[in-house]
N, C-alpha and C positions, 0 to 999 in steps of 0.2 A: 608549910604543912608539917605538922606532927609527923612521927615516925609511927609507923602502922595503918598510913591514911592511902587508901589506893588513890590515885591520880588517874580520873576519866575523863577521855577525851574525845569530842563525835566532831568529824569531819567529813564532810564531803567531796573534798578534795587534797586528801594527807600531800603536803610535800616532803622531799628527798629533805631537807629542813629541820621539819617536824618529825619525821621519822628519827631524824641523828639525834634531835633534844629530846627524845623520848627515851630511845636507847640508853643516852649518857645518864637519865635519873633512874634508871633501871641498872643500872652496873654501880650507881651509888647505892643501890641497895632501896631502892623506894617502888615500890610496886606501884605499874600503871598498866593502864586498860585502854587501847585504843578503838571503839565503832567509826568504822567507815560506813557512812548512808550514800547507794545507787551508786550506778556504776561497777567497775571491773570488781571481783572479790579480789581483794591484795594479795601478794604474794609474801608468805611468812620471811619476817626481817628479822636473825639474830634474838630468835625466840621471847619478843613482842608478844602479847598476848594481843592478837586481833579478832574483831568481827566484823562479819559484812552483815550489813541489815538491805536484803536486793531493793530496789525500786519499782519492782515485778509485782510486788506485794500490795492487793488488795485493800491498803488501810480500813476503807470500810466493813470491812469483813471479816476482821479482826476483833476476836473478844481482847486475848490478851496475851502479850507478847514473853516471850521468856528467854532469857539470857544465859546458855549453860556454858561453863569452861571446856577449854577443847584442849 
């Protein structure tokens, strides 16, 4: 990956794993984005930028989804 490329990542089930190898490219300085779909909203790791997208959520009912930083 180039430098300046965010690194996004959608899982449904992050592990203790992928959490570490996400962190370690974020302390090298490479900006990543992790979405969690359904299930628990995660708990903030070592300031990971995360989202949870619920499984609560109506897909058909949805015009359109938006993703803001927190």
């Amino acid at each position: 990956l180039g430098w300046g490329t965010t690194m996004l990542v959608i899982s449904a089930a992050p592990t203790d794993y992928l959490t570490a190898a996400l962190l370690k490219m974020k302390r090298a300085g490479r900006r990543v984005l992790l979405v969690v779909i359904g299930g628990e909203k995660p708990a903030p790791d070592g300031g990971l930028a995360t989202y949870h997208i619920s499984d609560d959520v109506k897909w058909s009912e949805i015009g359109r989804l938006s993703i803001a930083g927190r």
